[in-house]
C-alpha positions in Angstrom: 0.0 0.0 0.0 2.7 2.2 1.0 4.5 1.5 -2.5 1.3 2.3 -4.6 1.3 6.0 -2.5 4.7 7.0 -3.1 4.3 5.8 -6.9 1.1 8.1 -7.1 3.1 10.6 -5.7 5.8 10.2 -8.1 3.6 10.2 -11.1 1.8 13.3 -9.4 5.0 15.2 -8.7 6.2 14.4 -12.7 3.9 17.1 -14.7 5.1 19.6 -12.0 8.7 19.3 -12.9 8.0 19.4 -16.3 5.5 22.3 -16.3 8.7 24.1 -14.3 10.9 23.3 -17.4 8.4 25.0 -19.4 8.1 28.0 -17.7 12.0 28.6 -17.2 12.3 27.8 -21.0 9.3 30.9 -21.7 11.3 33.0 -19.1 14.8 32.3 -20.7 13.2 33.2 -24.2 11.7 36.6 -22.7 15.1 37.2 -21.1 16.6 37.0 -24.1 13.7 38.3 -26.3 14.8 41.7 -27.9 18.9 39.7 -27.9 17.1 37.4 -30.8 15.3 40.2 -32.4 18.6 42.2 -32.7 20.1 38.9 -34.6 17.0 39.2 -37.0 18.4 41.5 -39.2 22.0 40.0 -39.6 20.8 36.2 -39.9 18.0 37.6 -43.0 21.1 39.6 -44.6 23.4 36.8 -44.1 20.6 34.6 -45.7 20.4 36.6 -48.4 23.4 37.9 -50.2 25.5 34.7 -48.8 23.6 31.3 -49.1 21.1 32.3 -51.4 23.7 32.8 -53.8 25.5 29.5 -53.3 22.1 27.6 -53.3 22.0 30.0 -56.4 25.5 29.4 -57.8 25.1 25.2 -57.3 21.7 25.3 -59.2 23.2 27.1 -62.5 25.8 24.7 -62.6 23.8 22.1 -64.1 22.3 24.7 -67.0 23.4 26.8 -69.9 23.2 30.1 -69.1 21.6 32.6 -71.8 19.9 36.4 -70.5 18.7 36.4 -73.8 16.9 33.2 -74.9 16.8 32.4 -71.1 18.4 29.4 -69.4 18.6 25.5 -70.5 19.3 22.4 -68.3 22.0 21.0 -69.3 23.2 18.2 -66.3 26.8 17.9 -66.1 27.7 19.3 -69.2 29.7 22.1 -67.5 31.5 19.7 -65.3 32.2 17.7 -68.5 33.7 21.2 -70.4 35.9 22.2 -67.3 37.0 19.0 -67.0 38.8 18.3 -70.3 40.2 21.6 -70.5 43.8 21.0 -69.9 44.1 24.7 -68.6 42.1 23.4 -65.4 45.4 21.1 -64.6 47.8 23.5 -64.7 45.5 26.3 -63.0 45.6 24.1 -59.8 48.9 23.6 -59.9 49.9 27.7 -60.5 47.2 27.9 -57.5 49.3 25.1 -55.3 52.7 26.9 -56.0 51.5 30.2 -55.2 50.1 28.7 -52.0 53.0 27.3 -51.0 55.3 30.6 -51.9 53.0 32.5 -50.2 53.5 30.1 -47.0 57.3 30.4 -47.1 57.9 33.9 -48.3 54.9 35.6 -46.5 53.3 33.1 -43.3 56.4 34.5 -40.8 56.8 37.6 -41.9 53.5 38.9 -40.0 54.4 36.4 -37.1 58.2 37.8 -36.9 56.9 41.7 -37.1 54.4 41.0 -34.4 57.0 39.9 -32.1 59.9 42.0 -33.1 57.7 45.1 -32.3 55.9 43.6 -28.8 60.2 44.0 -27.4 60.1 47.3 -28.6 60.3 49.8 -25.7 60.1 53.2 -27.9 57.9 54.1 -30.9 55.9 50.5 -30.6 52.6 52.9 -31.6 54.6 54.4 -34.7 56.1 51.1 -35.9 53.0 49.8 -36.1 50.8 52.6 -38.2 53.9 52.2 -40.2 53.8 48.2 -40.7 49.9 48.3 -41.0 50.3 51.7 -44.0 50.6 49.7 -47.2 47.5 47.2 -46.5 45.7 50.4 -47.5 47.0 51.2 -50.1 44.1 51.2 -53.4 45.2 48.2 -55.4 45.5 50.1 -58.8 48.2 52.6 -57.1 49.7 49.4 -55.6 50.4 47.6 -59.2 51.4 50.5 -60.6 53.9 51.0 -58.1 55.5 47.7 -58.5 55.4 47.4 -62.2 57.7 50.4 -61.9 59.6 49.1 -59.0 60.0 45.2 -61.3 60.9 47.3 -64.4 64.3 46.6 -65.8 65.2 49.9 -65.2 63.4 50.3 -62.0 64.9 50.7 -58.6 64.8 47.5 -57.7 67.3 46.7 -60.5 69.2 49.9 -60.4 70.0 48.6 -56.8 71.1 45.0 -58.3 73.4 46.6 -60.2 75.3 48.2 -57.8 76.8 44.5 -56.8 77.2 43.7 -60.7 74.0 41.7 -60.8 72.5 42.0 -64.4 69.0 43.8 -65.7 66.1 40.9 -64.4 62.5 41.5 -65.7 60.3 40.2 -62.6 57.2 40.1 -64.2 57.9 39.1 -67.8 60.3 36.0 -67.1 58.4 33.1 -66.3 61.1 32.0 -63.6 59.7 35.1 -61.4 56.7 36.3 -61.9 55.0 34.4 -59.3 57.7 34.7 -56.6 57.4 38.4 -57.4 53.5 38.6 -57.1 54.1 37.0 -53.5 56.2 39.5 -52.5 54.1 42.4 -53.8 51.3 40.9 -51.7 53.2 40.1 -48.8 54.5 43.7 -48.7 51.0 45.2 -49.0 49.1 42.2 -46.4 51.2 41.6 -43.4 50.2 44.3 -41.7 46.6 43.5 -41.0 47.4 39.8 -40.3 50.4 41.3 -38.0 47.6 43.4 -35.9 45.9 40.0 -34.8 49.1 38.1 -34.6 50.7 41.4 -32.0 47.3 41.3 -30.4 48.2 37.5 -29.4 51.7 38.4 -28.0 50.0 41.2 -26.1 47.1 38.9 -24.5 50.2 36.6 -22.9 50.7 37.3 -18.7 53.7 39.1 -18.2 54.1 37.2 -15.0 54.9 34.7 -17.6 58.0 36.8 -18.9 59.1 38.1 -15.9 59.1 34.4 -13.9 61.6 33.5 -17.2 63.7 36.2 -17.3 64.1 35.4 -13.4 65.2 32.4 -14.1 67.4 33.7 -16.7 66.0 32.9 -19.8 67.0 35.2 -22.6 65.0 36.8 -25.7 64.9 33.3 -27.9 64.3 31.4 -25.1 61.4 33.3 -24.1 59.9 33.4 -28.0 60.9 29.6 -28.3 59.1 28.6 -24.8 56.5 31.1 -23.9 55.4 33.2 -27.2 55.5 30.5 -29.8 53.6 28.1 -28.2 50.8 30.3 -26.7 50.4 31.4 -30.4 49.8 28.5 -31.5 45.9 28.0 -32.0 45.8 31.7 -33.8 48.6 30.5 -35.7 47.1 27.3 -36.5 43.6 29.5 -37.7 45.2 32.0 -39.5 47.3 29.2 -41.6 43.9 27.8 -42.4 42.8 31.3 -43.4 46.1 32.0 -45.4 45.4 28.8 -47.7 41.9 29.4 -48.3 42.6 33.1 -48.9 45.4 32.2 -51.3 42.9 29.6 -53.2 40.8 32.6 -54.3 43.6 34.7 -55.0 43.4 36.3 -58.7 43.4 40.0 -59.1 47.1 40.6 -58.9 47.2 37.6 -61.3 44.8 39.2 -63.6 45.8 43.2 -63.1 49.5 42.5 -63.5 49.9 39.7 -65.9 46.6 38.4 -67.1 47.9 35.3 -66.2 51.2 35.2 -68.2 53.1 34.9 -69.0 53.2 31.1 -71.2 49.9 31.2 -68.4 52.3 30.3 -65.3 50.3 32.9 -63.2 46.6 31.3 -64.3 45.2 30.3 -61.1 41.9 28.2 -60.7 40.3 31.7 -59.7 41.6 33.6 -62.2 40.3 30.8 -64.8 36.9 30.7 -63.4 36.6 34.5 -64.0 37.8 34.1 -67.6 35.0 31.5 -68.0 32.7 33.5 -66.2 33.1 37.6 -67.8 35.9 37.0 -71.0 34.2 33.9 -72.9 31.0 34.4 -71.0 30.4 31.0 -70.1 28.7 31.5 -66.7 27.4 27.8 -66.3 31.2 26.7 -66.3 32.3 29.5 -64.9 29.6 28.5 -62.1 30.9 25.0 -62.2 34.4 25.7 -61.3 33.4 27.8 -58.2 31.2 25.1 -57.0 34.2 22.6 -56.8 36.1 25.4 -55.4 33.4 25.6 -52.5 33.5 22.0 -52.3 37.2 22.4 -51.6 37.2 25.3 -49.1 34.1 24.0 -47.0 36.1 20.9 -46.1 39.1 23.0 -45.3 37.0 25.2 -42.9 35.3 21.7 -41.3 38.9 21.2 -40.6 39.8 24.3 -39.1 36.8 24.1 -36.9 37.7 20.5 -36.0 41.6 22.0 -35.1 40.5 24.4 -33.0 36.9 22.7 -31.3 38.7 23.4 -28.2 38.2 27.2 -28.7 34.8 27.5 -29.5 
């Protein structure tokens, strides 16, 4: 008898508890209320000029695209064109090289600057407004700057041949004219990335410094044991970042070579806007941003899976 009560007052006490979920779940939500109608606004824009696109952009893949006689299914008849063009080949492998020069030649350079200027102990403010100066710089001043800085008989050059070196065209010799698109880029780009990268350096204790330097560990020591690896996760995201960055690099590509020359500066974004708005094929064109997307949504699954820790 004295089982069947406290059962009935179990099953009794049940609806209570949940009805007490429900209410802290309505005054959460009111809590919270004009926080979610704030978001509104940003999630609808987001919607809208971001994955309505895409949705947009995967759909026109698969047809023939005509603003005159209007638009015709065509399956994977783009995939098929893209495909069999040898140009796609060697565009990802002008993208893969420029990746990787932009990894050895630019990656440290924002990473070094950061932590050069963070041991400064005089003009740290003025170091910086200088370092962060050419990232805004408009890009047609920028490439016509260094077209006349790559000339043969542009500074750059002139300076050469004060230690004998002879005249070397940079931008018309296919031997250079990647390396030297990196290094126009790096030049204008490491300042912003060397913002985040000094903000880091700034975030570490000092207590952290100080205990070493107590100990007697010297500058390296400190960067090898106590900058580097308290770096490393915004390191880590802003390799991530670099690659996919570098993936959809083309307007240095196209401004200052059109992808010469002999097409060693065609990158797979460069060749999709030639599809796209020079032979006005916008269904392959389409095609070879979809595989792109493809491509840089698994690399940003992975760089959500690297740093899960962080979020």
């Amino acid at each position: 008898m004295e089982e069947t009560m406290v059962s009935v007052g179990k099953i009794q006490k049940e609806p209570k508890r949940k009805a007490g979920k429900g209410l802290k779940r309505t005054s959460n939500f009111k809590k919270y209320m004009w926080g979610y109608l704030f978001l509104v606004p940003v999630v609808v824009i987001f919607i809208i000029f971001l994955w309505v696109p895409i949705f947009k952009g995967i759909v026109y893949s698969f047809y023939n695209i005509d603003f005159v006689k209007g638009n015709t299914f065509v399956g994977l008849e783009n995939y098929k064109t893209i495909l069999s063009n040898p140009d796609l080949m060697l565009s990802i492998k002008n993208t893969l090289y420029y990746m990787l020069l932009a990894l050895i030649i630019g990656f440290w350079v924002p990473i070094a600057a950061s932590i050069a200027i963070s041991e400064l102990r005089f003009f740290q403010g003025f170091v910086r407004i200088a370092a962060y100066l050419p990232y805004v710089v408009p890009g047609v001043v920028l490439y016509g700057l260094w077209r006349w800085m790559y000339d043969p008989v542009g500074p750059i050059n002139a300076f050469l041949g004060l230690f004998g070196v002879e005249s070397v065209s940079f931008i018309s010799d296919s031997r250079f004219s990647m390396i030297s698109l990196v290094t126009m880029e790096t030049w204008q780009q490491f300042g912003s990335a060397m913002l985040i990268y000094l903000a880091g350096v700034l975030s570490i204790p000092k207590d952290w410094y100080e205990a070493a330097e107590i100990d007697g560990a010297g500058v390296w020591n400190r960067i090898r044991y106590i900058t580097i690896p308290s770096l490393k996760s915004l390191i880590i995201l802003m390799l991530i970042l670099q690659i996919i960055g570098t993936s959809q690099a083309y307007q240095s590509q196209l401004a200052m070579l059109d992808g010469g020359p002999n097409k060693v500066t065609m990158t797979y974004a460069l060749l999709t806007v030639k599809y796209a708005f020079t032979q006005l094929n916008y269904g392959a064109g389409t095609a070879l941003g979809v595989l792109m997307f493809i491509v840089l949504s698994v690399l940003g699954i992975l760089q959500f899976r690297m740093n899960r820790e962080e979020y």
